[in-house]
Backbone as numpy.savetxt, mean C-alpha at the origin, in Angstrom:
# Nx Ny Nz CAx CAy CAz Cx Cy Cz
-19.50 28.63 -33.36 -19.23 27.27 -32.91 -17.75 27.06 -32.62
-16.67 27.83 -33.28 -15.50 27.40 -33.16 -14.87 28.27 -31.70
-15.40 29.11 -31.50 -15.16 29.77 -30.13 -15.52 29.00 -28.89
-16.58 28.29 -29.64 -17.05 27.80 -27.93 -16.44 26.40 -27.91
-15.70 25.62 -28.96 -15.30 24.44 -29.36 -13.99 25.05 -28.28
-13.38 26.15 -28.27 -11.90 26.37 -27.91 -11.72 26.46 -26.21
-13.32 26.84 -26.10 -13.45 27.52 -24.55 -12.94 26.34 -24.09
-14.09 24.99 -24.88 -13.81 23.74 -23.96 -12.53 23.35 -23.95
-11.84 23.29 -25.25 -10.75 22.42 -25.24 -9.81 23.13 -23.87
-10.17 24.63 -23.79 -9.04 25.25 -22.82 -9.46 24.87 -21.64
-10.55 24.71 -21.05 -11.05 24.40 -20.24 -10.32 22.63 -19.93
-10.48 21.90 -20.81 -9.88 20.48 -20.65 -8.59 21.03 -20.33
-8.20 21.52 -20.77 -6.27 21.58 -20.87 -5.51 22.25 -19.53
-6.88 22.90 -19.31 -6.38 23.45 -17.85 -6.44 22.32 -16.69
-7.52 21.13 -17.05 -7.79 20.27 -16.14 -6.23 19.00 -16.14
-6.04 18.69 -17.38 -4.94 17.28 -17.21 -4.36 17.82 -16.57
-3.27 18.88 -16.10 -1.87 18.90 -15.24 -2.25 18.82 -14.11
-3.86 19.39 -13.33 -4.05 18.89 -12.36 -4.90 16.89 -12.12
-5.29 16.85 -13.11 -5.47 15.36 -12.93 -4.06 14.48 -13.06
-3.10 15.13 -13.97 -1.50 14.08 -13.65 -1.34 14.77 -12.30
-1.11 15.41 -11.62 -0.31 15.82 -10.25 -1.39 15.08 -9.18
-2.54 14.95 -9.38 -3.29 14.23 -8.09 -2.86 12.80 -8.29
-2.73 12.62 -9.53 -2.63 11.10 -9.94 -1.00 10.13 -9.09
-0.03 11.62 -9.75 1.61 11.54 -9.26 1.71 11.50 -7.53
0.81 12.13 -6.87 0.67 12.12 -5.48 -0.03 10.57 -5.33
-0.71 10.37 -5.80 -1.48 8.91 -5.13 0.04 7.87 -5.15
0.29 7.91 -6.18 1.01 6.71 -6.41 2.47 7.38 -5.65
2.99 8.67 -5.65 3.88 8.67 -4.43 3.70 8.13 -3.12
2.08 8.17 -2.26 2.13 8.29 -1.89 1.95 6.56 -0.77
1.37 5.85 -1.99 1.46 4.28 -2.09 2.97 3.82 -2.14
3.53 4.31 -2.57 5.25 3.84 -2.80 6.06 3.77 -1.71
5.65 5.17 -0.97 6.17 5.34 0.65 5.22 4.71 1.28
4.07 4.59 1.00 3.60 3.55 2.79 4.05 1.95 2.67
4.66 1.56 1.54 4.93 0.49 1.28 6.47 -0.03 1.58
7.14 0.97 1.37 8.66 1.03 2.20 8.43 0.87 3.89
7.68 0.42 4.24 7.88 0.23 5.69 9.01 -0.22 6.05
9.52 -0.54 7.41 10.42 -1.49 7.70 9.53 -2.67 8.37
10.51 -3.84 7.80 9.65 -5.50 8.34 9.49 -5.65 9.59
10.19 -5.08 10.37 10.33 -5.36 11.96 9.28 -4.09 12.72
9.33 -2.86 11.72 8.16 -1.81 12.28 6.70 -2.76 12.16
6.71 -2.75 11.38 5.08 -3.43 10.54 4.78 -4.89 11.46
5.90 -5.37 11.73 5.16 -6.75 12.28 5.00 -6.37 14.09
5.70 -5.45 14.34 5.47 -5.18 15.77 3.89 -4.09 15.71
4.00 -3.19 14.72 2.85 -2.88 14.67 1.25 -3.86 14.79
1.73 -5.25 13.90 0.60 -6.11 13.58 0.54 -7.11 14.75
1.82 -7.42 15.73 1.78 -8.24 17.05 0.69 -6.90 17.59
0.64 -5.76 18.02 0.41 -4.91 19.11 -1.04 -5.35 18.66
-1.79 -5.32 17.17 -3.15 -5.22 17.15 -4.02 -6.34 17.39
-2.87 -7.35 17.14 -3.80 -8.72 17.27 -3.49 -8.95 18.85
-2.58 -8.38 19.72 -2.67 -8.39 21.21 -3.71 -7.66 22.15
-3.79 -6.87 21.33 -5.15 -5.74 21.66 -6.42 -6.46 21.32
-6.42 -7.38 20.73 -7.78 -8.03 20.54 -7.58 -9.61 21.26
-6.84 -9.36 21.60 -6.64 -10.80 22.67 -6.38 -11.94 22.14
-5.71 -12.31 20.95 -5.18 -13.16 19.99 -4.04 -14.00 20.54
-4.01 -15.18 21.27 -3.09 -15.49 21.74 -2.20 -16.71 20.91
-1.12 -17.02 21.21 -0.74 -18.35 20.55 -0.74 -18.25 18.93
-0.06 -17.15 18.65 0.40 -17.34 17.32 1.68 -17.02 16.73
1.99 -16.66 15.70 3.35 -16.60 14.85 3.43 -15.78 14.13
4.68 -14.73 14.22 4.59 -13.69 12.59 5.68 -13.82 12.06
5.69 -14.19 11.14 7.05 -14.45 10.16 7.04 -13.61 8.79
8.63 -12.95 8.85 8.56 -12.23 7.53 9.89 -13.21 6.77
9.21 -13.37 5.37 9.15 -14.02 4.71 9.49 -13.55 3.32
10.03 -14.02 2.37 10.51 -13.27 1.09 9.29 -13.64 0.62
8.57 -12.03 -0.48 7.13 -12.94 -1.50 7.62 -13.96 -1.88
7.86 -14.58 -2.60 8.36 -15.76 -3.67 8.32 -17.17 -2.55
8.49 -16.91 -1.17 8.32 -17.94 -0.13 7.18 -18.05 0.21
6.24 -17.38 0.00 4.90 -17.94 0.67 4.43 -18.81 -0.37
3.64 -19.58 0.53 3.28 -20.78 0.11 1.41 -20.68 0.50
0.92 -21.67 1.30 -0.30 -21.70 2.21 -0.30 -20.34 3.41
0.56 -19.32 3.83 1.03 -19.31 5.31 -0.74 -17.93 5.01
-0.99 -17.27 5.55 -2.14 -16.20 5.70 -1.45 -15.03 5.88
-1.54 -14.28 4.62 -0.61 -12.93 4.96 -1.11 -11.75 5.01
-0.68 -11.11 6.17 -0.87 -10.15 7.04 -0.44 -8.61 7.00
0.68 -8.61 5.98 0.97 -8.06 5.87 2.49 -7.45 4.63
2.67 -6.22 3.83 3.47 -6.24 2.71 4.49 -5.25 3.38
6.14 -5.32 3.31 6.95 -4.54 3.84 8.20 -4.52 2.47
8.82 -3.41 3.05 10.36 -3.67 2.00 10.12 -3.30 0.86
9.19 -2.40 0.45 9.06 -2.00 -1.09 8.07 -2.98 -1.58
7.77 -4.27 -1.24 6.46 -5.50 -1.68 7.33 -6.18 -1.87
8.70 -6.59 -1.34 9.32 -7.94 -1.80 9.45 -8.72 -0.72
8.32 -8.35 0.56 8.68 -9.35 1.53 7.54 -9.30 2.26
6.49 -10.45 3.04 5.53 -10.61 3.50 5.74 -11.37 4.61
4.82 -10.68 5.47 4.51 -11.06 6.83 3.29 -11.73 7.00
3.29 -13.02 7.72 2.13 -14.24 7.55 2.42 -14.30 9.83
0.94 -15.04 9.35 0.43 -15.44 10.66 0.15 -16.97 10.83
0.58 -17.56 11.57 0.32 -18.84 11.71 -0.13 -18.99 12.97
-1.53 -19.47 13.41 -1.90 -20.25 14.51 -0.77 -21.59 15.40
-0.44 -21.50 16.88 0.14 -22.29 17.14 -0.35 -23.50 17.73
């Protein structure tokens, strides 16, 4: 019993360094898509709502802590600044 108690534990032990390194990639990899730049991201988000024929509206980037009601569209700058859409 104590042999096969060890297989497993080695067996687990071989698994965490690859479950921390998939884990360390996700969240690298969330960190960088979130550094956008505000002016990339909102020209990105004008092009899609132009492509769907969205006319007569507004994109404003905005510090988080400033939104209020506005509909947001979008997170830039590390998450300290949001891009909202307003109907005109």
């Amino acid at each position: 019993m104590d042999r096969q108690t060890t297989v497993v534990e080695r067996s687990i032990m071989k698994r965490v360094p690859l479950m921390l390194a998939a884990m360390l990639l996700l969240f690298s990899i969330n960190t960088i898509a979130q550094k956008k730049s505000c002016e990339d991201l909102k020209t990105e988000i004008a092009a899609k709502l132009d492509a769907k024929g969205v006319k007569n509206y507004d994109l404003k980037i905005m510090g988080a802590d400033e939104v209020k009601g506005e509909t947001v569209v979008g997170t830039c700058d590390g998450g300290t600044k949001r891009i909202t859409y307003t109907k005109k």
